[in-house]
C-alpha positions, 0 to 999 in steps of 0.5 A: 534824412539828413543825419551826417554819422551812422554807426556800424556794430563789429566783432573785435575780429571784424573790426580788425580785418577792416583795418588790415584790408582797408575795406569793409564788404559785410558781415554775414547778414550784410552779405546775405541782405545786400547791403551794409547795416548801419543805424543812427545814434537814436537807434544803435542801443536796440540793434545792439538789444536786437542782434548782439544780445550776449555778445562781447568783444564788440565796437561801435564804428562812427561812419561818416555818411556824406563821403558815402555820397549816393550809396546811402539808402534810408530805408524802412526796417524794425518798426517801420523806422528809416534806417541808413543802408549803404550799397557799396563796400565801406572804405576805412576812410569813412570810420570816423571812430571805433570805441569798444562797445560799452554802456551809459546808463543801458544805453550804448555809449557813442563817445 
């Protein structure tokens, strides 16, 4: 794949506790799996449909994937789709923007 951002769903209270500490390790399923979720543009709509069903109080964070280097794994997820999994902890430096989770027409608004 050749996608240079991917986006990252956090709580309002996750978001800020990467911002304090700098580094971002997971959230629980992140934890749990072994890795950092991360979908691409095409794909942040049903994640957040998927797994943030009800939620408020959530942000969508841009990430850039080439500062992540070879820690970036597209792998195959919901559907058999290619989604980009990062095997390292996320540095602050590699949140491009964070914008509070809104929508466009259902869509999820990435701007």
């Amino acid at each position: 794949m050749s996608a240079t951002t991917a986006y990252k769903i956090l709580t309002a209270e996750q978001w800020a506790a990467w911002q304090a500490s700098g580094v971002f390790t997971g959230a629980p399923v992140d934890l749990v799996d072994g890795y950092i979720h991360l979908s691409t543009a095409d794909q942040v709509t049903a994640t957040v449909d998927k797994h943030f069903a009800g939620q408020t109080d959530l942000f969508v964070v841009s990430i850039d994937l080439p500062s992540l280097g070879d820690t970036i794994r597209w792998e195959r997820a919901r559907g058999g789709a290619l989604f980009p999994h990062v095997y390292c902890p996320l540095p602050l430096a590699a949140a491009l923007t964070a914008i509070p989770l809104r929508r466009d027409n259902g869509a999820v608004a990435l701007e």
